[in-house]
C-alpha positions in Angstrom: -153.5 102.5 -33.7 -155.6 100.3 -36.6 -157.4 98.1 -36.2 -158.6 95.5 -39.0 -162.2 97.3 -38.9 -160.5 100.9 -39.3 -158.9 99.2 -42.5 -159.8 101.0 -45.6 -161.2 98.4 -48.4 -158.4 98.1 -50.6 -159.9 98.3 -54.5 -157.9 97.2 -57.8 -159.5 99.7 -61.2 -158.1 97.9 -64.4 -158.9 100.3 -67.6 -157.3 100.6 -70.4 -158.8 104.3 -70.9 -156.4 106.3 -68.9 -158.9 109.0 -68.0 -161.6 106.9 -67.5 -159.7 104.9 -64.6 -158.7 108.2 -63.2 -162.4 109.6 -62.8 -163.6 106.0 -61.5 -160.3 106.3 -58.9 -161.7 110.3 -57.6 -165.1 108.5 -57.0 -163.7 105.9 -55.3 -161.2 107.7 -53.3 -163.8 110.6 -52.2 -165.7 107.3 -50.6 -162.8 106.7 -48.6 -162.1 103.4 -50.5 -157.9 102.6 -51.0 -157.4 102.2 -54.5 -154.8 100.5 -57.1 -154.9 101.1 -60.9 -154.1 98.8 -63.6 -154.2 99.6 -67.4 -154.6 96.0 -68.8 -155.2 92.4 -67.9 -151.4 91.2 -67.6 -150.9 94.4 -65.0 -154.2 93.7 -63.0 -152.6 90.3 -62.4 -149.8 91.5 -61.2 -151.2 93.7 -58.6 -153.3 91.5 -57.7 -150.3 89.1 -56.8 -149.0 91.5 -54.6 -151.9 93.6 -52.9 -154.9 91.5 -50.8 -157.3 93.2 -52.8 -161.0 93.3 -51.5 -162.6 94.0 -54.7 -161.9 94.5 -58.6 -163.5 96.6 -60.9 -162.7 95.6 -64.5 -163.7 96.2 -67.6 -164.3 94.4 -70.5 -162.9 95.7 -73.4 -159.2 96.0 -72.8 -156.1 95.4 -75.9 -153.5 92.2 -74.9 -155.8 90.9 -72.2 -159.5 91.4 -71.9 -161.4 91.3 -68.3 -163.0 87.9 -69.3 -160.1 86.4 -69.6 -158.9 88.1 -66.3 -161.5 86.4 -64.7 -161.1 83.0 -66.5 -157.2 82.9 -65.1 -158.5 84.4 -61.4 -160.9 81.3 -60.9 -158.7 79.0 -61.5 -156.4 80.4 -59.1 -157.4 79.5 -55.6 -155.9 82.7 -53.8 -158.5 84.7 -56.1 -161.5 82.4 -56.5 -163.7 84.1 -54.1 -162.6 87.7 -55.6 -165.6 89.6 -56.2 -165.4 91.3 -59.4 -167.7 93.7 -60.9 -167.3 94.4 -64.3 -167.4 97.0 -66.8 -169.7 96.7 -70.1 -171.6 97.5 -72.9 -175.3 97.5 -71.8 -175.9 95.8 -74.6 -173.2 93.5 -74.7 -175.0 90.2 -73.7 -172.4 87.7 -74.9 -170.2 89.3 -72.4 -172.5 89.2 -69.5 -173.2 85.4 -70.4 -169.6 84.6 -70.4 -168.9 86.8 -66.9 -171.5 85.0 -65.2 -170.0 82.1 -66.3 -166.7 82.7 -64.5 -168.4 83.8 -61.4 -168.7 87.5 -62.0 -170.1 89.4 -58.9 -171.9 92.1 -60.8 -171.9 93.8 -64.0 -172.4 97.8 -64.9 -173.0 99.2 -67.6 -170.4 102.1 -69.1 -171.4 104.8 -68.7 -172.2 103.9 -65.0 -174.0 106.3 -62.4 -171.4 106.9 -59.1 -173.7 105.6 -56.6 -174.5 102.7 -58.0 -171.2 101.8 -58.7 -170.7 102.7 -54.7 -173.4 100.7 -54.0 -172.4 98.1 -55.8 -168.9 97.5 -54.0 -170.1 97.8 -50.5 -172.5 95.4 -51.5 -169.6 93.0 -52.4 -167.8 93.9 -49.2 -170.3 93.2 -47.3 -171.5 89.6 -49.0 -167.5 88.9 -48.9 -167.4 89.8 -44.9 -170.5 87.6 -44.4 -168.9 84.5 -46.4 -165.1 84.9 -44.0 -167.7 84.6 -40.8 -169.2 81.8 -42.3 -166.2 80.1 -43.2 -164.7 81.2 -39.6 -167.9 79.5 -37.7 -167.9 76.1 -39.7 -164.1 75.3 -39.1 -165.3 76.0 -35.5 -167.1 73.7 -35.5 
């Protein structure tokens, strides 16, 4: 029988590079991470209306729908505002990493990214987003 601690994070990937998702989804799935795929923004929103997704890792440069504005239509949707996202860019793509912070982007890595940071990086998330849910569980007991 599960529990909710034997539940396996549940990660949404949203790439428009085809093999690049695929290599990011073996890292991720050799961690023991559950993981969803998405090849642009319009897609990544619809997962994400139908999964509870724990994190997203997105990138930035994507045809139709790019990951900044994925995030712009995320925070101003209450079921995602607390979403951590990490996202995917240019290392020296500065306007990017301006605007990201902007919309409340958890972290940013640069392509191409080392595996255990990007690891590292997620449980890191998890972990702030577990915190925040005990928080927010202890003040409405009180």
């Amino acid at each position: 029988m599960n529990t909710a601690s034997d539940k396996k994070p549940l990660l949404l990937v949203v790439d428009d590079d085809e093999l690049a998702a695929k290599a990011v989804v073996r890292v991720l799935e050799k961690r023991g991470f559950s993981v969803l795929v998405a090849h642009g923004g319009r897609e990544a929103m619809k997962v994400l209306a139908a999964n509870n997704v724990d994190v997203l890792v997105l990138d930035v440069m994507m045809p139709e729908m790019n990951g900044l504005e994925v995030c712009r239509e995320l925070r101003q949707d209450s079921r995602f505002s607390d979403l951590p996202v990490i996202l995917f860019t240019g290392c020296d793509d500065f306007e990017a990493r301006a605007a990201g912070m902007k919309l409340g982007v958890s972290e940013f890595l640069c392509k191409p990214f080392a595996h255990h940071e990007l690891i590292a990086r997620i449980n890191n998330q998890l972990e702030v987003r577990k915190m925040c849910r005990q928080l927010d569980h202890l003040v409405e007991q009180l």
